[in-house]
N, C-alpha and C positions, 0 to 999 in steps of 0.2 A: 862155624866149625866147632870142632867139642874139644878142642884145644883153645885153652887161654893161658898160655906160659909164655916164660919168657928169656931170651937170652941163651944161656948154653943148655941151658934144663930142657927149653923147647926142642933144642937142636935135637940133644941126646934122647930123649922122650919120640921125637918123629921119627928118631933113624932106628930107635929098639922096636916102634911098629911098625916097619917098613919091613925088617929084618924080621918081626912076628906074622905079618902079614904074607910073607912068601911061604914062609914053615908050616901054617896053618892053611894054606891054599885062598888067601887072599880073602876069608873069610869077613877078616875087621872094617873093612873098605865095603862090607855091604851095609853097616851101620853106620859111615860115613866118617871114619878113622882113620887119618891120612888121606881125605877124601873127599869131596865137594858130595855133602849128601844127597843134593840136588841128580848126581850119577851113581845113584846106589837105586836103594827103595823107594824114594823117590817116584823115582820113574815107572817104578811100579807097582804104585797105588794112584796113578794117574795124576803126580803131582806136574811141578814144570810150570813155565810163564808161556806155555803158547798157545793156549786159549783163545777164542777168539769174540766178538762181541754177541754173536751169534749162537755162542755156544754158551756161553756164561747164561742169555734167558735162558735157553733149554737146561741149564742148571736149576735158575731160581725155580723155574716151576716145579721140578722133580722135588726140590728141596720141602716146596709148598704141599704136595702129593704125601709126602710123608707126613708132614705136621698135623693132614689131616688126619694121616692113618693112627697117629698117634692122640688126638684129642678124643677119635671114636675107641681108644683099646691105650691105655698111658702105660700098661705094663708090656707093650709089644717090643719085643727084644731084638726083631727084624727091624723094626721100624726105626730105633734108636739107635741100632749098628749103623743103618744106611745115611741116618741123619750125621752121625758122628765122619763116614765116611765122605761124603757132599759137603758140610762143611768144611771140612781141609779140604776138600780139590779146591772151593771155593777160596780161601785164604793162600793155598800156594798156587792157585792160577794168577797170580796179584804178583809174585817172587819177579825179580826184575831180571834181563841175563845176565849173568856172570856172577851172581848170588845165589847162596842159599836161604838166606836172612828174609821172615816174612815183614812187609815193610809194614808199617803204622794203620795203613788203609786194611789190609787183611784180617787185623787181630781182634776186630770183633767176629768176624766167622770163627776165628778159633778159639775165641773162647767161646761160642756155643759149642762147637763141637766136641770143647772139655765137658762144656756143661753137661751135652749128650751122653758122651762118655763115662762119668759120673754117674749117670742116671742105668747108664745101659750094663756096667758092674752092681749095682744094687739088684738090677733084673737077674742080672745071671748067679745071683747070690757068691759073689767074689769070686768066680770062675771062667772070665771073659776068654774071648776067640784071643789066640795067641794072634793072630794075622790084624786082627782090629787092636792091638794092644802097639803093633808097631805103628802104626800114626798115631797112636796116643803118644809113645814118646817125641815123634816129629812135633805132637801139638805142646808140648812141655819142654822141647829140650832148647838150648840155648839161642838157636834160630827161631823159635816158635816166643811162648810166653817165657820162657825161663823159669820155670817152675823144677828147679830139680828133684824136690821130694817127691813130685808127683811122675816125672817121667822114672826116678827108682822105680816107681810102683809098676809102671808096666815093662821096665826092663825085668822087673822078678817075675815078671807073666811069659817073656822071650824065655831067660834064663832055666825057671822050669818045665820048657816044653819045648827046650834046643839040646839043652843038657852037655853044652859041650864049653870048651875053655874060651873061647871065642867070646861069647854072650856073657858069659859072668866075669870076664874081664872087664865089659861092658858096665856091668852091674859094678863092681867097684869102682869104679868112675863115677857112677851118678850117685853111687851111695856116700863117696868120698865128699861128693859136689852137696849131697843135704846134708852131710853131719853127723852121718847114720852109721859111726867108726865099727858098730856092731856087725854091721848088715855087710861092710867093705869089708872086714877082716872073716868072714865067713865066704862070703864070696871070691877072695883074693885063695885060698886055701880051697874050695873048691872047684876054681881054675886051675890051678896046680896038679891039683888030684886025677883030675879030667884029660891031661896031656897029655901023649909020647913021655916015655922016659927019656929019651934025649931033648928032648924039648923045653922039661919041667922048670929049668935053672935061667934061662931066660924067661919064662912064666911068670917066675916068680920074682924075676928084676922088672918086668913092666908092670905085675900086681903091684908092688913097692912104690915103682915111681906115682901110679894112680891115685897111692892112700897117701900122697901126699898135698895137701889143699893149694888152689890156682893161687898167685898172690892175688890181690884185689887192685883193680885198675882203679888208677888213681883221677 
């Protein structure tokens, strides 16, 4: 979950997105926000644990298909998306039920598919597919490798090509989570900006609670 608090902070933190999440037409809950992300995007980038044995080869091969298409052409930007893509189906086809959390066995497909990823932003000269940016943050966010500097980076790829308070509330959360007070507090005020006028003053009480840092589990 992208929640790690604790105690009343949690409570009052779940119930301001719950009460954000009806205002905004339940938008946060597609980023997995109050929300088993496993029933968001998830599902629809083909994540999920019901995969079957028979379907996982017909993965490896595809995966294999690419690798060559990529040794014949290394700057192929098709070929690197779909690698990045197959590798996470690959790693949350492994996700157990009742989890979102990719277990131990998964995490080396996804970090090739970071790796891909990586590779496949240098191709596009820092301009990737907003759609391919959202399993980048699946492969970096706390269920994934926990790399939160890096899932910031492709929430600021959501955030400028959602443009709406939703996603950059999103982005102060993950900027919060690397350290990036800069990048929160810029993003916390362009959520604000972005909202209903009636809206704005709760916006700007869940931006707040966000630029607050998770304690550290002991």
């Amino acid at each position: 979950m992208l929640f790690d608090l604790r105690g009343r902070r949690r409570r009052a933190v779940q119930a301001t997105y719950l009460m954000l999440a009806v205002l905004m037409g339940g938008g946060l809950v597609l980023f997995g926000i109050g929300g088993e992300v496993s029933g968001g995007l998830l599902d629809a980038i083909g994540g999920g644990s019901s995969s079957s044995s028979s379907g996982d080869s017909g993965l490896e091969k595809r995966i294999e298909r690419q690798e060559e298409r990529l040794k014949a052409s290394p700057g192929n930007e098709a070929a690197l998306a779909e690698l990045v893509r197959l590798n996470y189906q690959n790693a949350s086809s492994q996700i157990p039920a009742g989890t979102s959390k990719v277990p131990e066995d998964g995490r080396d497909d996804l970090r090739k598919a970071g790796a891909y990823w990586e590779r496949y932003v240098k191709a596009k000269d820092g301009d990737p597919d907003p759609g391919l940016a959202r399993i980048a943050l699946f492969i970096y966010n706390e269920d994934g490798l926990n790399q939160p500097a890096k899932a910031k980076d492709a929430v600021r790829v959501l955030a400028a090509d959602a443009n709406d308070t939703q996603t950059y509330l999103l982005l102060v959360r993950y900027a919060t989570a690397a350290a990036d007070t800069r990048t929160a507090q810029l993003a916390a005020q362009k959520a604000i900006d972005l909202a209903p006028k009636n809206q704005r003053k709760q916006v700007e009480k869940v931006a707040k609670q966000l630029q607050t840092p998770a304690p550290q589990q002991q």
